[in-house]
C-alpha positions in Angstrom: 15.3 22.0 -24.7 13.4 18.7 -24.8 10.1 18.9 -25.6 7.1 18.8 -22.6 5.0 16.2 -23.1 2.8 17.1 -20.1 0.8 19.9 -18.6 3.7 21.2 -16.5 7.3 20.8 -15.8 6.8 19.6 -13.0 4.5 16.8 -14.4 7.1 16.1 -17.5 10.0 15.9 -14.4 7.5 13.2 -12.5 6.5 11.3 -15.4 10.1 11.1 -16.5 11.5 9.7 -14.0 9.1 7.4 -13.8 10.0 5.9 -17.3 13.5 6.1 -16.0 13.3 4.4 -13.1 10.8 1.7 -14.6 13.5 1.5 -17.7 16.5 0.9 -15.9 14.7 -1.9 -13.4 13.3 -3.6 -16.4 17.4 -3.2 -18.2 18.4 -5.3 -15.0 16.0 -8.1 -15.0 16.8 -8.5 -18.4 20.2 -8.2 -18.5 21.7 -8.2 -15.0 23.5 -5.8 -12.7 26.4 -5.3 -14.6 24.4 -4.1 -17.4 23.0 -0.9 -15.8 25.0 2.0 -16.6 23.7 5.8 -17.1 24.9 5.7 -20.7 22.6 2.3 -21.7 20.1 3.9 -19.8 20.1 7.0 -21.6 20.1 5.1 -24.8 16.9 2.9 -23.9 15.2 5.7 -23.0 16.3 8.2 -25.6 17.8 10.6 -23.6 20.9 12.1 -23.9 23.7 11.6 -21.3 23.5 15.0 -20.0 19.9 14.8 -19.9 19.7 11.9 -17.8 22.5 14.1 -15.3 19.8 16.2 -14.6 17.9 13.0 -12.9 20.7 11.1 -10.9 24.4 11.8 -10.9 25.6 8.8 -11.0 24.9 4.7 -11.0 25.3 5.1 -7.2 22.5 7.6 -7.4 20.3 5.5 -10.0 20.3 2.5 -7.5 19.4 4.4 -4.4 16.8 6.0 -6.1 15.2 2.7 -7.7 15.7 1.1 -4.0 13.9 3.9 -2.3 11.1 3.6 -4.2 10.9 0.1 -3.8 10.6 0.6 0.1 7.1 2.4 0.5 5.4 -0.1 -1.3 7.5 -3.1 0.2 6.4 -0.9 4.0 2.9 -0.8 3.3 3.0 -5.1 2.3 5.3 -5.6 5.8 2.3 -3.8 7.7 -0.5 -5.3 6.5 0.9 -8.7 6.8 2.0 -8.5 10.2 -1.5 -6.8 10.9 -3.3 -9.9 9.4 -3.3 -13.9 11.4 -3.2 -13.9 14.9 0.1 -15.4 17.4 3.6 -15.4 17.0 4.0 -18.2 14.6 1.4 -17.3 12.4 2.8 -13.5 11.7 6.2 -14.9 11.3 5.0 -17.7 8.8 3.1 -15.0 6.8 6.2 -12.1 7.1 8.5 -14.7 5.9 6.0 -15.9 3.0 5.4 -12.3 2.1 8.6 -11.1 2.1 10.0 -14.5 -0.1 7.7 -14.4 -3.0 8.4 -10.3 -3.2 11.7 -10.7 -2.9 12.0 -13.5 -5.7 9.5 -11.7 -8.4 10.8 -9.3 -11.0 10.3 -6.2 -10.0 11.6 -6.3 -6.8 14.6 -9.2 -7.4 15.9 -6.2 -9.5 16.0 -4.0 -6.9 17.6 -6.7 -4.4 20.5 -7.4 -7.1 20.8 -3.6 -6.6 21.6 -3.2 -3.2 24.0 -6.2 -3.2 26.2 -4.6 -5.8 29.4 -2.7 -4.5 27.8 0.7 -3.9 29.8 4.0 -2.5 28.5 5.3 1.2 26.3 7.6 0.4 24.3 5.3 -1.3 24.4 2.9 0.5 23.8 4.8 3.6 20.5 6.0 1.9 19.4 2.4 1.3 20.3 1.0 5.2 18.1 4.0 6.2 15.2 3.2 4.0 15.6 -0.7 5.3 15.7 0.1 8.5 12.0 1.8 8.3 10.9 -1.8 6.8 11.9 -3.4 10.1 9.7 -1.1 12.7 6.7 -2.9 12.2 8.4 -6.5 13.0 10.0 -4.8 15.7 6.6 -3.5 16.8 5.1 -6.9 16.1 7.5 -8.4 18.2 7.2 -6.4 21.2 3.8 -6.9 21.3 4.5 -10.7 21.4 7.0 -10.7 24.2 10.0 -11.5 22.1 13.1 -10.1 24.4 15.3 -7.7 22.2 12.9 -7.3 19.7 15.2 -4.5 17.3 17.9 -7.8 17.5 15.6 -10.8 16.7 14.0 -8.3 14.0 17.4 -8.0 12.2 18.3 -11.7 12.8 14.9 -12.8 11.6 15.1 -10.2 8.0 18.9 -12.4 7.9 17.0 -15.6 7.8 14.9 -13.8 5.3 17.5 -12.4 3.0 19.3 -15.6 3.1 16.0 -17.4 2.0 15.9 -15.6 -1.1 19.6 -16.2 -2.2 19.0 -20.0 -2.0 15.4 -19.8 -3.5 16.9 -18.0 -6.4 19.6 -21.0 -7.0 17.0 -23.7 -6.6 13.4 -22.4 -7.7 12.4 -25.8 -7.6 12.8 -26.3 -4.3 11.7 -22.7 -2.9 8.7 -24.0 -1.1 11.5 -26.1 0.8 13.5 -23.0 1.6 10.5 -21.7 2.9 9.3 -24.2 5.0 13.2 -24.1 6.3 13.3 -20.5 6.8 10.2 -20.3 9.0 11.1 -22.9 11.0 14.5 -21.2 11.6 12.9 -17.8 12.7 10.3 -19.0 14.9 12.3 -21.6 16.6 14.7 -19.0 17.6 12.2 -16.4 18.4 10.2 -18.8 20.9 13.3 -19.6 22.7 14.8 -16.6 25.3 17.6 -14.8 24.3 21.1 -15.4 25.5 20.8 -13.2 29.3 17.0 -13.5 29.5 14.9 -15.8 31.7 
């Protein structure tokens, strides 16, 4: 049995998976997607391969699990951006902002090369629920606005966002551009009515 480094088990489980989940993160902003596996977790960690069985199952579960606890902090930054500037424009130029630079530092890049890797249903299915809670307060933002179909331009405006951060990552230099670009993009379509709305 591995020895208990805290006051409980319950505290040794916590603190664990903590080191595991920081571990793995850090193994693929260092090294990529492709080199996040249980077994070269287990060995930066020290852990044997069973023992790290007793934390996640699989790679599948690994991800989901480094995803999901991505998404409260990334919740919390959604609200209180969209609770800050005033107007349509302004709370769609500081969503966009927001979510860029989180979505191209470190910590969470990792966690976006994560979800784009191939990933069985269940794990994915665990991450599209977790995404989806990151969209109610845009939703609820745009509501308040008066943006017609506000669950659809909410998705469509997170696309513009998502596809952002792909091209920001292949031209860093130009990420300001991409941006600029992006914003543009999402409010221009969110001040114009939706197709069947007058």
């Amino acid at each position: 049995m591995p020895r208990i480094s805290e006051p409980t088990v319950a505290a040794h489980r916590a603190r664990q998976l903590r080191t595991l989940l920081d571990t793995a993160r850090a193994l693929v902003a260092e090294e990529g997607i492709e080199a996040l596996s249980l077994a070269a977790l287990a060995r930066r960690v020290g852990l044997s391969r069973p023992s790290l069985y007793e934390y996640f199952r699989s790679k599948d579960d690994l991800v989901a699990a480094i995803v999901e606890e991505e998404l409260p902090r990334w919740a919390s930054m959604v609200e209180r951006t969209l609770a800050g500037p005033p107007g349509l424009v302004a709370k769609i130029d500081a969503y966009v902002r927001a979510q860029l630079e989180l979505m191209t530092d470190g910590r969470h890049a990792a966690a976006v090369a994560l979800v784009e890797h191939a990933l069985a249903e269940p794990a994915r299915e665990r991450i599209r629920d977790g995404h989806a809670q990151l969209l109610r307060p845009l939703v609820t933002t745009l509501a308040a606005e008066g943006v017609a179909d506000p669950e659809l331009r909410a998705e469509l405006v997170q696309g513009i966002v998502d596809a952002a951060a792909r091209i920001a990552q292949r031209r860093p230099a130009g990420a300001e551009t991409v941006i600029r670009a992006a914003i543009a993009q999402a409010v221009g379509g969110l001040t114009q009515p939706a197709p069947g709305h007058r």
